[in-house]
mmCIF file of the N, C-alpha and C atoms, coordinates in Angstrom:
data_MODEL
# 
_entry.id   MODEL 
# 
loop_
_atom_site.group_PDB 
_atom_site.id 
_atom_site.type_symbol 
_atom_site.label_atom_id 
_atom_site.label_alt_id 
_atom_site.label_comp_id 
_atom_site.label_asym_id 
_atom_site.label_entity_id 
_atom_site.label_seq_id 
_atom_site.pdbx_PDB_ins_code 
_atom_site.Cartn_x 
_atom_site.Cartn_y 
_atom_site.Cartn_z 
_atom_site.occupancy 
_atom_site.B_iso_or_equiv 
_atom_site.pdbx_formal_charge 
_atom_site.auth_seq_id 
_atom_site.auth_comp_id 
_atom_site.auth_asym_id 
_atom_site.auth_atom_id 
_atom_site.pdbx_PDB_model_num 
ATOM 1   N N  . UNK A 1 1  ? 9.910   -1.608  -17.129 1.00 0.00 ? 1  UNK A N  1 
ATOM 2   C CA . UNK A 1 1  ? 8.678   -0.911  -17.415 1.00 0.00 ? 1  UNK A CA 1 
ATOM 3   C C  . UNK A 1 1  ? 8.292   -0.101  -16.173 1.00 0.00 ? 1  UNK A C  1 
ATOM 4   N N  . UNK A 1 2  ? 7.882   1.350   -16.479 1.00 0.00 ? 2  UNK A N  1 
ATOM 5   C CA . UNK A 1 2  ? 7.474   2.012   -15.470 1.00 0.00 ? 2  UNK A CA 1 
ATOM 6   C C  . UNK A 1 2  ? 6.351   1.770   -15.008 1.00 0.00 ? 2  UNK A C  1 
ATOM 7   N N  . UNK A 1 3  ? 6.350   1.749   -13.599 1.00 0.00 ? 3  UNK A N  1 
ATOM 8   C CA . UNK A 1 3  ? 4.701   1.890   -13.021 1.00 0.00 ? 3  UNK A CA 1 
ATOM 9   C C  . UNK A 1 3  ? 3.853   3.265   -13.294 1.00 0.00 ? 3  UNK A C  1 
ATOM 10  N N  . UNK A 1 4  ? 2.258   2.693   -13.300 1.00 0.00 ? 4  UNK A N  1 
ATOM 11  C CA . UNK A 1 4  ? 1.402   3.606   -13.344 1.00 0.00 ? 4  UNK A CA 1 
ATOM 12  C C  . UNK A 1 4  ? 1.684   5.076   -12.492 1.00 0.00 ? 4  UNK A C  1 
ATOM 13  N N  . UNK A 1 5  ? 1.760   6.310   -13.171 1.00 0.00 ? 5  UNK A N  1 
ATOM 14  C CA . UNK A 1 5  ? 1.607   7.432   -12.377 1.00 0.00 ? 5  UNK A CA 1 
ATOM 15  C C  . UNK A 1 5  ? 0.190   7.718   -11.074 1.00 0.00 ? 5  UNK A C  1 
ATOM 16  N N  . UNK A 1 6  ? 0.265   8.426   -10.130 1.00 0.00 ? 6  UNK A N  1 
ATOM 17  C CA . UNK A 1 6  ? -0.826  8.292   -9.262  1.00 0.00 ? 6  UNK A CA 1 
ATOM 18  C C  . UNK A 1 6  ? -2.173  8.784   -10.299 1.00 0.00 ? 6  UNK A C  1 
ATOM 19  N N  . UNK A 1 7  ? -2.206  9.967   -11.610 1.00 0.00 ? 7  UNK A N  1 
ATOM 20  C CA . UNK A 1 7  ? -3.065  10.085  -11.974 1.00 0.00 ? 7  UNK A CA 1 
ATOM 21  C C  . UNK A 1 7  ? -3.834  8.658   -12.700 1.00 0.00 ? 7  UNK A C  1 
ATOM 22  N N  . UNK A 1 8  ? -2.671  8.049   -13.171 1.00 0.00 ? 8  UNK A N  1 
ATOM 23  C CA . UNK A 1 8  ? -3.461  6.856   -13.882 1.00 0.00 ? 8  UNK A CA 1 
ATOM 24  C C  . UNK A 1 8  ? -4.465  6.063   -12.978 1.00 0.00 ? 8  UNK A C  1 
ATOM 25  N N  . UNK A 1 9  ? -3.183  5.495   -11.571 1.00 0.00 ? 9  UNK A N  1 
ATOM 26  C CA . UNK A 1 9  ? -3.817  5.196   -11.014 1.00 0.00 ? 9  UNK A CA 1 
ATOM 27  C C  . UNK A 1 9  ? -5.346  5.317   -10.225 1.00 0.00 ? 9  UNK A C  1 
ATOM 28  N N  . UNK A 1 10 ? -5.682  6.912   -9.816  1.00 0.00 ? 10 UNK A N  1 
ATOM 29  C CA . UNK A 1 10 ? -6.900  7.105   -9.624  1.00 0.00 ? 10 UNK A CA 1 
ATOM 30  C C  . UNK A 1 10 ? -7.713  7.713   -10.505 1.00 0.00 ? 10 UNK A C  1 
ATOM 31  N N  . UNK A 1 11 ? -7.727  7.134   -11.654 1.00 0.00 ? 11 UNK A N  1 
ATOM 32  C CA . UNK A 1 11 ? -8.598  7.543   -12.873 1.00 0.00 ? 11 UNK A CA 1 
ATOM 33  C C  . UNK A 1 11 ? -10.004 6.625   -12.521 1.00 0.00 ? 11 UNK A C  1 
ATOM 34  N N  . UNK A 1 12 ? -9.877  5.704   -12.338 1.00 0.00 ? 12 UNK A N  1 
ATOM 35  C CA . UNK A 1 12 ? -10.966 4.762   -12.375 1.00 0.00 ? 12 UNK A CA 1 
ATOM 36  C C  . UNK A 1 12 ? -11.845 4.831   -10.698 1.00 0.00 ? 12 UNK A C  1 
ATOM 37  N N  . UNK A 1 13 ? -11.022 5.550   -9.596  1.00 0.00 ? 13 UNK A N  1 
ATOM 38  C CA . UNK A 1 13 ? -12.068 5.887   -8.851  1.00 0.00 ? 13 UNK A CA 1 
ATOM 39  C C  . UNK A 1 13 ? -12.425 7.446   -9.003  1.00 0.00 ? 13 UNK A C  1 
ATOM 40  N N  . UNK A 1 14 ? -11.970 8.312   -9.568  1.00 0.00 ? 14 UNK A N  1 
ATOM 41  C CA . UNK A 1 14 ? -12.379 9.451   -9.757  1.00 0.00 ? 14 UNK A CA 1 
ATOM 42  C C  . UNK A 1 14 ? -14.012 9.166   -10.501 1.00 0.00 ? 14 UNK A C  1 
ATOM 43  N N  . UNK A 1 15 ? -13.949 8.201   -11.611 1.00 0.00 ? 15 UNK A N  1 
ATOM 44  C CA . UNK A 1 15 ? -15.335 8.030   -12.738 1.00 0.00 ? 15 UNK A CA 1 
ATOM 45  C C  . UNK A 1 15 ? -16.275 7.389   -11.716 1.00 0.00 ? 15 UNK A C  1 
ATOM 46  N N  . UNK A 1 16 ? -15.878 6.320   -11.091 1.00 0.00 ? 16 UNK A N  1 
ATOM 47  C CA . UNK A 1 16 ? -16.924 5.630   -9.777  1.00 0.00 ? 16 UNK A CA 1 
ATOM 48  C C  . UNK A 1 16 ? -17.511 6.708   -9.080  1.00 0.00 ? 16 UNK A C  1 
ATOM 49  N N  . UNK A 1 17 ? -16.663 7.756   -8.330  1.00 0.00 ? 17 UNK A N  1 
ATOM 50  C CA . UNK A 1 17 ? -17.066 8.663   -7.134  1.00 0.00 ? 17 UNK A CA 1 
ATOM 51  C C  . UNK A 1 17 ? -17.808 9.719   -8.244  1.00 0.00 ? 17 UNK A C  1 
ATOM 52  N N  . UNK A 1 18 ? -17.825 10.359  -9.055  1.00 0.00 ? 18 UNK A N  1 
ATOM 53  C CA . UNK A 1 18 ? -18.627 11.329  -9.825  1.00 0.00 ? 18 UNK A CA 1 
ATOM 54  C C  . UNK A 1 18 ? -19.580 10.325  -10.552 1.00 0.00 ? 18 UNK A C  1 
ATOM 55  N N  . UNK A 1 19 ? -19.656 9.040   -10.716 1.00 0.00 ? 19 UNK A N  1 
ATOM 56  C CA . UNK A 1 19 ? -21.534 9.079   -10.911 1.00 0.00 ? 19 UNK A CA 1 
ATOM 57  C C  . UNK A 1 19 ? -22.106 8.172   -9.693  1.00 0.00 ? 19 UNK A C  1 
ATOM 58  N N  . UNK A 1 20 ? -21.309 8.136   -8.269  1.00 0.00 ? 20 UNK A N  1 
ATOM 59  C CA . UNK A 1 20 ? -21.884 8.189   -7.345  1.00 0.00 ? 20 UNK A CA 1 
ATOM 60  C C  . UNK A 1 20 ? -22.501 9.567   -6.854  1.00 0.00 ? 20 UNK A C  1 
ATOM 61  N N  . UNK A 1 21 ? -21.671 10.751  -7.148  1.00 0.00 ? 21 UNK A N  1 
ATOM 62  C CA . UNK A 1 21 ? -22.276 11.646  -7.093  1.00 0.00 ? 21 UNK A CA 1 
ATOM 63  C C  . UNK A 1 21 ? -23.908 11.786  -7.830  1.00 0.00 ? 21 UNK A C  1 
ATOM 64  N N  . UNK A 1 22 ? -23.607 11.524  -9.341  1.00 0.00 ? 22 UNK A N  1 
ATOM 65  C CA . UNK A 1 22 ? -24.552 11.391  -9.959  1.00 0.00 ? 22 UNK A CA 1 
ATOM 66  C C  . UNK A 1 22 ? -26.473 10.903  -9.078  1.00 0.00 ? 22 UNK A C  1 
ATOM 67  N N  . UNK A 1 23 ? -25.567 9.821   -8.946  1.00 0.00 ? 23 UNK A N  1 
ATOM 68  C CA . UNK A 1 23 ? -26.418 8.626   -8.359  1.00 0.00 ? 23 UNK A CA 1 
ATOM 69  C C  . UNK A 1 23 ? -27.617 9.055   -7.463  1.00 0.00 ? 23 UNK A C  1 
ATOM 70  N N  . UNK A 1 24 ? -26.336 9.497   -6.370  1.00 0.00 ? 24 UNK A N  1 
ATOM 71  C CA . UNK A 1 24 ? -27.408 10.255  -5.021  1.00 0.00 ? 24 UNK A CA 1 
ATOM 72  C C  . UNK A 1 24 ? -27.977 11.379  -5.285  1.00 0.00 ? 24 UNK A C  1 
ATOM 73  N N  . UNK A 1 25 ? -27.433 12.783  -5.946  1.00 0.00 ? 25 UNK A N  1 
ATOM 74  C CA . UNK A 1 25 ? -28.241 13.887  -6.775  1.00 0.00 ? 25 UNK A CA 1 
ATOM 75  C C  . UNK A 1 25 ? -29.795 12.950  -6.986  1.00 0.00 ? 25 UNK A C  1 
ATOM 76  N N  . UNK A 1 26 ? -29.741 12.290  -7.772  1.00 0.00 ? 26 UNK A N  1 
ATOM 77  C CA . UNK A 1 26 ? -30.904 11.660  -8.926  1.00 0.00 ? 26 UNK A CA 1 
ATOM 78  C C  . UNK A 1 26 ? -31.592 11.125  -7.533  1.00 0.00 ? 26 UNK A C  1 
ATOM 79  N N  . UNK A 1 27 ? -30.841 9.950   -7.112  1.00 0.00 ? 27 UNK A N  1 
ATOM 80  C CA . UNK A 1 27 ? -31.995 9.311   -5.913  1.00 0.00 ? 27 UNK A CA 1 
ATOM 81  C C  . UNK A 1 27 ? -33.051 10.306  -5.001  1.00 0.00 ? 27 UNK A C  1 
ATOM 82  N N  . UNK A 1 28 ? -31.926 11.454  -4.625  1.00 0.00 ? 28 UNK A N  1 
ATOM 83  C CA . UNK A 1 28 ? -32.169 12.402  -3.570  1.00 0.00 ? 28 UNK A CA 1 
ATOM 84  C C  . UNK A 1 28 ? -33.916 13.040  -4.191  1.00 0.00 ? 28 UNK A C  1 
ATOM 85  N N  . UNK A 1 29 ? -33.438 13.515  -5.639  1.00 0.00 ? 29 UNK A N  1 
ATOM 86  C CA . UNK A 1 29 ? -34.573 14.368  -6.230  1.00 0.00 ? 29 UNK A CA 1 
ATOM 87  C C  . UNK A 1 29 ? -35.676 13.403  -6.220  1.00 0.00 ? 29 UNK A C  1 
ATOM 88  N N  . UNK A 1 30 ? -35.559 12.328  -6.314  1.00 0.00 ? 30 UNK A N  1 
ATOM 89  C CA . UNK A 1 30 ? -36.523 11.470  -7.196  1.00 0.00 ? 30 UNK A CA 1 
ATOM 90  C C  . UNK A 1 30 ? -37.468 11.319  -5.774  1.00 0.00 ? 30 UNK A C  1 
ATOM 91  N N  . UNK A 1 31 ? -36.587 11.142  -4.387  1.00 0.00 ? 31 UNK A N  1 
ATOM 92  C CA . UNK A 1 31 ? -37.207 10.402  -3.016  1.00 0.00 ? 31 UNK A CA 1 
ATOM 93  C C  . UNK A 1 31 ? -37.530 11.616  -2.685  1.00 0.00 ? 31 UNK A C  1 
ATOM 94  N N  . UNK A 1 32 ? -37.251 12.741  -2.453  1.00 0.00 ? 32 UNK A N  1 
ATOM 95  C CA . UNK A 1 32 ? -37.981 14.465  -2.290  1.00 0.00 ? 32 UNK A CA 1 
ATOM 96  C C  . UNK A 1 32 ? -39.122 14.692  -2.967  1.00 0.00 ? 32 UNK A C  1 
ATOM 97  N N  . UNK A 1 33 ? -39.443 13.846  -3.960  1.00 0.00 ? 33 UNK A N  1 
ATOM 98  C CA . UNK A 1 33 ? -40.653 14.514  -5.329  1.00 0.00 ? 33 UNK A CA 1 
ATOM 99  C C  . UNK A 1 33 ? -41.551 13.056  -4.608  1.00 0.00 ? 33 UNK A C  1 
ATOM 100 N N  . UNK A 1 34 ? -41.317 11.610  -4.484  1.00 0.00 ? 34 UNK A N  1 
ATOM 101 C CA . UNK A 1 34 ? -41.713 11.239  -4.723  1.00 0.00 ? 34 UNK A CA 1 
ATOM 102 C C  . UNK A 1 34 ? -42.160 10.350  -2.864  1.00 0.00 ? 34 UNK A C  1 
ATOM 103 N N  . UNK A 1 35 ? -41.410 10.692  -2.204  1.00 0.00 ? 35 UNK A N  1 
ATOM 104 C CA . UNK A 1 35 ? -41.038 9.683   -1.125  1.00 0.00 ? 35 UNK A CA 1 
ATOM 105 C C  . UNK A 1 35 ? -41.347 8.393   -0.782  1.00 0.00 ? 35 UNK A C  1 
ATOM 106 N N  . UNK A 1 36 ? -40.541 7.867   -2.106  1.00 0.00 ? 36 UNK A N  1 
ATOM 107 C CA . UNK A 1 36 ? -40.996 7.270   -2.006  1.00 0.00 ? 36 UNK A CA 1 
ATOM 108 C C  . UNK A 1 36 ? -39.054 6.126   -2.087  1.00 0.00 ? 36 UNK A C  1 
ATOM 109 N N  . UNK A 1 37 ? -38.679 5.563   -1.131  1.00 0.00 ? 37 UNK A N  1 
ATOM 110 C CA . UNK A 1 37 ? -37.689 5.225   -1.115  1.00 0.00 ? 37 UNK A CA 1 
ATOM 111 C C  . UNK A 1 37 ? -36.766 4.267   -1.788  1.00 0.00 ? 37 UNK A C  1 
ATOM 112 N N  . UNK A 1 38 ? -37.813 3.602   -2.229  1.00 0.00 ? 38 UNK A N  1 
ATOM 113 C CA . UNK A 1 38 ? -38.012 1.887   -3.212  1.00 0.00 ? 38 UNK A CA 1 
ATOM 114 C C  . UNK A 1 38 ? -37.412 2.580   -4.267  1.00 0.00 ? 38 UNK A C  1 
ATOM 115 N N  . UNK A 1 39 ? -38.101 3.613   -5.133  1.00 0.00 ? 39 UNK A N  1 
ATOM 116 C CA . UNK A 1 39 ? -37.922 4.466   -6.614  1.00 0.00 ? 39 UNK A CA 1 
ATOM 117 C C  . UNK A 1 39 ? -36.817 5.448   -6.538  1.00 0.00 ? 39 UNK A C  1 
ATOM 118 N N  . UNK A 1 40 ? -36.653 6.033   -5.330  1.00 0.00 ? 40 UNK A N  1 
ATOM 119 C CA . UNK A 1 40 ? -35.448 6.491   -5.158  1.00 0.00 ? 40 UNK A CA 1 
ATOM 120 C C  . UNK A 1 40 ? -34.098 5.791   -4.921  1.00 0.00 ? 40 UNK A C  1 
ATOM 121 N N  . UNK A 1 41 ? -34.453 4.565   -4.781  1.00 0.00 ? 41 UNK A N  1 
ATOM 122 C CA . UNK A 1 41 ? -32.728 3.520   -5.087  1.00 0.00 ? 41 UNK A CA 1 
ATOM 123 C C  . UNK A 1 41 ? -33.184 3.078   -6.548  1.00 0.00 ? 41 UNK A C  1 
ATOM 124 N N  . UNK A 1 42 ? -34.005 3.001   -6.656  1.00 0.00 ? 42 UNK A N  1 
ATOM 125 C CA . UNK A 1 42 ? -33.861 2.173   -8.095  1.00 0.00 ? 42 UNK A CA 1 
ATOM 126 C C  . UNK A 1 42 ? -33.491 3.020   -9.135  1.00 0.00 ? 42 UNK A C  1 
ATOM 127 N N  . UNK A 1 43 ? -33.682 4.622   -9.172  1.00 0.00 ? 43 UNK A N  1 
ATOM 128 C CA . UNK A 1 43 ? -33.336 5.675   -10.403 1.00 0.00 ? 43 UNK A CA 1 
ATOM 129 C C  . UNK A 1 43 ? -31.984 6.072   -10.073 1.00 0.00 ? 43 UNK A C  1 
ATOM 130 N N  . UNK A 1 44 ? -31.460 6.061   -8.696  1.00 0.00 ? 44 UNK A N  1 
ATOM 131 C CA . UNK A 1 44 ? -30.037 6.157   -8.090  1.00 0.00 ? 44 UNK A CA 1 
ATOM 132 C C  . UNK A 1 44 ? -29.400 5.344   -9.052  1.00 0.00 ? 44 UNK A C  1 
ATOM 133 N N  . UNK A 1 45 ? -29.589 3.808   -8.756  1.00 0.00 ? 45 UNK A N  1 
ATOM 134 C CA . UNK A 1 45 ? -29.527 2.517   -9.263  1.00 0.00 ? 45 UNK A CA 1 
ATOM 135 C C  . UNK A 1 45 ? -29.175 2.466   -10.498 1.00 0.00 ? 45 UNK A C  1 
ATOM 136 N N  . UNK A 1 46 ? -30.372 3.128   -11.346 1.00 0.00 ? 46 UNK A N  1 
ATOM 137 C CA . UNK A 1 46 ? -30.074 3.874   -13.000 1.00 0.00 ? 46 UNK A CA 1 
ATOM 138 C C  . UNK A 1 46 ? -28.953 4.851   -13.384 1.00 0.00 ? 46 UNK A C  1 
ATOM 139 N N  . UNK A 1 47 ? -28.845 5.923   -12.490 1.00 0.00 ? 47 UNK A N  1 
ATOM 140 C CA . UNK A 1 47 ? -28.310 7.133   -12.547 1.00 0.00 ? 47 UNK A CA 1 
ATOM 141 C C  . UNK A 1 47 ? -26.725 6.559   -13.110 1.00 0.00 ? 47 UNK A C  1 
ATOM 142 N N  . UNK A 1 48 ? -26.820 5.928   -11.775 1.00 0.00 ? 48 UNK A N  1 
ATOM 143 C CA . UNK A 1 48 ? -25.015 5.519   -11.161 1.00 0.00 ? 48 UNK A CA 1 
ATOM 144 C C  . UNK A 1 48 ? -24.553 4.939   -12.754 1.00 0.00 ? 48 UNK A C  1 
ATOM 145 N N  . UNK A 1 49 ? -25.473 3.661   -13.305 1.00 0.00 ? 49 UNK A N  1 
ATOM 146 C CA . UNK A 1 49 ? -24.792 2.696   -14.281 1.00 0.00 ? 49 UNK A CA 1 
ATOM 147 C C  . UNK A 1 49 ? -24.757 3.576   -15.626 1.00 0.00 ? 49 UNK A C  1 
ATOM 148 N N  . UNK A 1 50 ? -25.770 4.791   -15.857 1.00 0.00 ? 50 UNK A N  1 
ATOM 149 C CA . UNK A 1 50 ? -25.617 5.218   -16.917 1.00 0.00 ? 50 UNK A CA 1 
ATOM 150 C C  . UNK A 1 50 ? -24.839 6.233   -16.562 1.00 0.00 ? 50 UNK A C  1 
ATOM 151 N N  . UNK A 1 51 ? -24.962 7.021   -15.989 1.00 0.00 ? 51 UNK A N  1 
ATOM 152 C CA . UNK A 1 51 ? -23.278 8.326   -15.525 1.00 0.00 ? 51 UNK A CA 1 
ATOM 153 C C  . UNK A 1 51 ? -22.285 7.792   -15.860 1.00 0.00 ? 51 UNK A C  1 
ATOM 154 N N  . UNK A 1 52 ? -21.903 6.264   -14.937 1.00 0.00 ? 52 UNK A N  1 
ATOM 155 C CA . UNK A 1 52 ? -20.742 5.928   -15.644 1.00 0.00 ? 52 UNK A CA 1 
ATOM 156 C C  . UNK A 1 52 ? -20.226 5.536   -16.680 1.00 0.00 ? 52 UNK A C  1 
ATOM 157 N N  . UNK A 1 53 ? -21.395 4.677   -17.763 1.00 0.00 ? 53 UNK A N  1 
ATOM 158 C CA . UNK A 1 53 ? -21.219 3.633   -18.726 1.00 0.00 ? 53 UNK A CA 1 
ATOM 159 C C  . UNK A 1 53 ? -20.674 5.275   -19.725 1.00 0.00 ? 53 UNK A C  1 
ATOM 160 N N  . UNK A 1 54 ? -21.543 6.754   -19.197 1.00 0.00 ? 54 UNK A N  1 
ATOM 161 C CA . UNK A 1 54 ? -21.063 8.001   -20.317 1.00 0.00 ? 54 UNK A CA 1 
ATOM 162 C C  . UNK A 1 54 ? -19.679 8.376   -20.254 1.00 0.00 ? 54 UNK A C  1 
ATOM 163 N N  . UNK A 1 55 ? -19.319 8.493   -18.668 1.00 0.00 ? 55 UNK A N  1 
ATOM 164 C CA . UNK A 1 55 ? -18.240 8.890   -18.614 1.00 0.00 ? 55 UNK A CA 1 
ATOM 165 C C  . UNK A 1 55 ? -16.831 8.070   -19.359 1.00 0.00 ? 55 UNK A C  1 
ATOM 166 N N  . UNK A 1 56 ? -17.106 6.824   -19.194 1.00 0.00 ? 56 UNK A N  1 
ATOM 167 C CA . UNK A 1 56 ? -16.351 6.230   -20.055 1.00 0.00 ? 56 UNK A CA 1 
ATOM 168 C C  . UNK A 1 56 ? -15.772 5.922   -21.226 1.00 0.00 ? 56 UNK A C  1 
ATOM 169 N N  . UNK A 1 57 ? -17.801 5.931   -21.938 1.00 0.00 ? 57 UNK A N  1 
ATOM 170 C CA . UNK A 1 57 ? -17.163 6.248   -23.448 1.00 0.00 ? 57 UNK A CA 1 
ATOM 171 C C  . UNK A 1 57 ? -16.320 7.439   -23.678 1.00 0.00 ? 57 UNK A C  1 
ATOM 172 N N  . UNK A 1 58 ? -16.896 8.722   -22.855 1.00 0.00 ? 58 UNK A N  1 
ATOM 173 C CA . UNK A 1 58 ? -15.934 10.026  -22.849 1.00 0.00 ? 58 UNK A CA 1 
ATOM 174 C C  . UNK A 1 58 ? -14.794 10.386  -22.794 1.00 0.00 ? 58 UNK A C  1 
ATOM 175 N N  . UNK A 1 59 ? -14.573 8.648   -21.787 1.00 0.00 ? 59 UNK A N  1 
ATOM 176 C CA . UNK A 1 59 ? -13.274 8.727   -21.332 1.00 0.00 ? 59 UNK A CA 1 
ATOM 177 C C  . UNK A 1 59 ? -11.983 8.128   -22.856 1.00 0.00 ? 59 UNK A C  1 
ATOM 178 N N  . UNK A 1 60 ? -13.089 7.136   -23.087 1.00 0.00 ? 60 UNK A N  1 
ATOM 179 C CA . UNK A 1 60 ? -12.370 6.460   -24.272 1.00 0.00 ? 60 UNK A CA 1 
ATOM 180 C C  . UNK A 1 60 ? -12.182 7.906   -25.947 1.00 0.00 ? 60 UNK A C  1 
ATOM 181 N N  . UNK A 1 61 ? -13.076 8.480   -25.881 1.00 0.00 ? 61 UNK A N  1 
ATOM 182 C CA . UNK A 1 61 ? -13.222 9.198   -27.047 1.00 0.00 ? 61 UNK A CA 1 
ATOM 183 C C  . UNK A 1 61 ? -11.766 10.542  -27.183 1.00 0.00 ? 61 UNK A C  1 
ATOM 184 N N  . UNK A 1 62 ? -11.295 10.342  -26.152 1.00 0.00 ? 62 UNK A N  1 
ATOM 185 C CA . UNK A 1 62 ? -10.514 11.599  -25.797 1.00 0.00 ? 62 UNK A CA 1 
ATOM 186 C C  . UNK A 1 62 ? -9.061  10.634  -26.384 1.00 0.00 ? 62 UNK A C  1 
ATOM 187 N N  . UNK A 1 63 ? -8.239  11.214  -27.527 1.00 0.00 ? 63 UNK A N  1 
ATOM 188 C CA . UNK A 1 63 ? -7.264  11.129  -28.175 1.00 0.00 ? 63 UNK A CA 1 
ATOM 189 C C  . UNK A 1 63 ? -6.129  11.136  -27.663 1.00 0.00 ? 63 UNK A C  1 
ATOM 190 N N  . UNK A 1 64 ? -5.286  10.026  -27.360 1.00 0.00 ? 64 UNK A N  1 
ATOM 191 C CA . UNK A 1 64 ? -4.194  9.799   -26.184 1.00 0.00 ? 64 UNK A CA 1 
ATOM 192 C C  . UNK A 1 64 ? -2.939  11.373  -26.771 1.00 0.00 ? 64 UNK A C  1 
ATOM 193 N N  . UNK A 1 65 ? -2.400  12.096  -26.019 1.00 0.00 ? 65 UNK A N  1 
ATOM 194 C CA . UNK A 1 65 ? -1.448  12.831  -26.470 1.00 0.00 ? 65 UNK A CA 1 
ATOM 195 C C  . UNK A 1 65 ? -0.019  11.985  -26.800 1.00 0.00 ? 65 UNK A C  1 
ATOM 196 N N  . UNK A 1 66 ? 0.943   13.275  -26.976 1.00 0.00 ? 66 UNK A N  1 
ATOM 197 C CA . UNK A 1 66 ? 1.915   12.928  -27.364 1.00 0.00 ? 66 UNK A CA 1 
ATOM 198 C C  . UNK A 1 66 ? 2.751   11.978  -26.247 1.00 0.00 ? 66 UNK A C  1 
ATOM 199 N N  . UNK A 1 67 ? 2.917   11.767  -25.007 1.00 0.00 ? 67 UNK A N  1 
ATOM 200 C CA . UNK A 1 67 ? 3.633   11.129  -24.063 1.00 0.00 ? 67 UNK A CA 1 
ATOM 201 C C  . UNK A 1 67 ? 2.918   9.695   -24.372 1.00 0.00 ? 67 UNK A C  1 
ATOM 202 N N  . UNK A 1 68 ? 0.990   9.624   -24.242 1.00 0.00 ? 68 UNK A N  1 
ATOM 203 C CA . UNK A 1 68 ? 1.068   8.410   -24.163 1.00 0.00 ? 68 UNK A CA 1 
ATOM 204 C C  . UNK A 1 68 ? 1.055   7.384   -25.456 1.00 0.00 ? 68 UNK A C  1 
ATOM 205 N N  . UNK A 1 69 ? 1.129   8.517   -26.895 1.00 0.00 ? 69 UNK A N  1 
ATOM 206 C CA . UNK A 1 69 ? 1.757   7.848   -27.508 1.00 0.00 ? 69 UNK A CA 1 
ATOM 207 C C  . UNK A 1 69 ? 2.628   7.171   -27.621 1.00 0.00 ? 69 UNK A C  1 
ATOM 208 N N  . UNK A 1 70 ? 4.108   7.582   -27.492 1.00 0.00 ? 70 UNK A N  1 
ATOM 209 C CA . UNK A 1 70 ? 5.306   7.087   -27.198 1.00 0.00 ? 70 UNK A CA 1 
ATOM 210 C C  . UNK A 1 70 ? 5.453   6.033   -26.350 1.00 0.00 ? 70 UNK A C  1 
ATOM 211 N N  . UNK A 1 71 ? 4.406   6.140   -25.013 1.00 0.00 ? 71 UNK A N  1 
ATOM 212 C CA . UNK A 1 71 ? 4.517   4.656   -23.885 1.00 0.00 ? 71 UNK A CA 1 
ATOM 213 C C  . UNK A 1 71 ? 3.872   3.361   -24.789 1.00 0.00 ? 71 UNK A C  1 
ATOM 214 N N  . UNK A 1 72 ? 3.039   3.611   -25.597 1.00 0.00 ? 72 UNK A N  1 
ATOM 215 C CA . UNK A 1 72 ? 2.249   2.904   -26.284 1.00 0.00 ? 72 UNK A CA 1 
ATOM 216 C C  . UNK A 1 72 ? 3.243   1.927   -27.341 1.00 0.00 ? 72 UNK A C  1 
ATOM 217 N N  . UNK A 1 73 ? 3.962   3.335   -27.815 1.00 0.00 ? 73 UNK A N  1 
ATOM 218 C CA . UNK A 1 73 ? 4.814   2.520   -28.810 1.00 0.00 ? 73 UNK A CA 1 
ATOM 219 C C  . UNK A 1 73 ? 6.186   1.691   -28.241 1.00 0.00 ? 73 UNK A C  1 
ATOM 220 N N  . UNK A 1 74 ? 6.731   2.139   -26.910 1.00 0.00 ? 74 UNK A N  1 
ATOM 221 C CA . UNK A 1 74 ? 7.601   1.297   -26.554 1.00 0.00 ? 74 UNK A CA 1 
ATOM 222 C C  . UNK A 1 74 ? 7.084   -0.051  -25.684 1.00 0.00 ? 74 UNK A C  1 
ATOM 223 N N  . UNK A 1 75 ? 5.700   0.070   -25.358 1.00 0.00 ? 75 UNK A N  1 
ATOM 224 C CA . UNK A 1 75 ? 4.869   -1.124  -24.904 1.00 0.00 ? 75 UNK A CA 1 
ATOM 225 C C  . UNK A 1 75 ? 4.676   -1.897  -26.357 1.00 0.00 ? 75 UNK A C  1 
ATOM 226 N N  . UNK A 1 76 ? 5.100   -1.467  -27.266 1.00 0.00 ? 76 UNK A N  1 
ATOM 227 C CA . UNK A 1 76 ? 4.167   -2.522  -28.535 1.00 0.00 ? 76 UNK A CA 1 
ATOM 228 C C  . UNK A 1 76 ? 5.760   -3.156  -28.961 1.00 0.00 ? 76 UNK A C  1 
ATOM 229 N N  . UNK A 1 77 ? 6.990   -1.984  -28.475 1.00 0.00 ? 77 UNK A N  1 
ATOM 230 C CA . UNK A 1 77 ? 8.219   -2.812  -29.039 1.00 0.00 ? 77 UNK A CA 1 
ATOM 231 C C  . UNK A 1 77 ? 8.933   -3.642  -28.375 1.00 0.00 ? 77 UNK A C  1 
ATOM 232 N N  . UNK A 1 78 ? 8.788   -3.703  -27.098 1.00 0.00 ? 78 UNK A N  1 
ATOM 233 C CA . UNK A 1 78 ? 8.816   -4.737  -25.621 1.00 0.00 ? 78 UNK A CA 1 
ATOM 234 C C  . UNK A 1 78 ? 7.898   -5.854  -25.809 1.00 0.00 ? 78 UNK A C  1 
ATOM 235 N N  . UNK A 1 79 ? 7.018   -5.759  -26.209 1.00 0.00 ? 79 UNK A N  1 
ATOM 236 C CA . UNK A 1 79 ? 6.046   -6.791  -26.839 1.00 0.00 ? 79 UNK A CA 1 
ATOM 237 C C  . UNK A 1 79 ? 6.161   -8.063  -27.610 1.00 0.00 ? 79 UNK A C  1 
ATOM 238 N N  . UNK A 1 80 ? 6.635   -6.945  -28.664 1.00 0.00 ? 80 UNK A N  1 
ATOM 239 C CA . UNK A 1 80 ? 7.616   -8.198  -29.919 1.00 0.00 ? 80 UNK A CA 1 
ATOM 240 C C  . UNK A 1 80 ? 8.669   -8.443  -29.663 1.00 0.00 ? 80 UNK A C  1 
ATOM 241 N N  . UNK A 1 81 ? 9.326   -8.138  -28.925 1.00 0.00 ? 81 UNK A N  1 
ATOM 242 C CA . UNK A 1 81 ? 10.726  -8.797  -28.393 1.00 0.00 ? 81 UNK A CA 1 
ATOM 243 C C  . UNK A 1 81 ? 10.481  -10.414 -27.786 1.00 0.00 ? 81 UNK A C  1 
# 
C-alpha cells in the first residue's frame, strides 16, 4: 500500500492554519471595535471552531475524482482479502 502523497498529507494543516487565519481576522476586529481583550479571544475562540467545523463539511461535500476512486476500490479489495 502506498503512502499518503504530501498533498494528502498537509490537507489537515492547511484547514487548521486558514481558520486560524479566520480566528485572528475576527478577534483582531472584534478587540479594535471593542477593546476589549476578554471578547476578542472569546469570538476568535468562536471564529476558529466554526471556520473550521465549515471548511470541513466543504471539505467532505466535494466528490472524490477519478484516481481516488480507484485507491478506494483497491483499499476495499485488500480489505476482503
Amino acid at each position: 500500500m502506498d503512502s499518503p502523497n504530501k498533498r494528502d498529507r498537509t490537507r489537515p494543516a492547511e484547514m487548521l492554519g486558514l481558520s486560524g487565519i479566520f480566528a485572528v481576522f475576527t478577534g483582531l476586529v472584534v478587540f479594535m471595535s471593542t477593546r476589549d481583550w476578554m471578547l476578542g479571544l472569546i469570538f476568535a475562540g468562536i471564529a476558529f471552531i466554526v471556520s473550521l467545523v465549515v471548511i470541513a463539511m466543504l471539505v467532505l461535500a466535494v466528490r472524490p475524482d477519478k484516481d481516488e476512486l480507484l485507491d478506494m476500490d483497491e483499499q476495499d479489495r485488500d480489505a476482503s482479502h
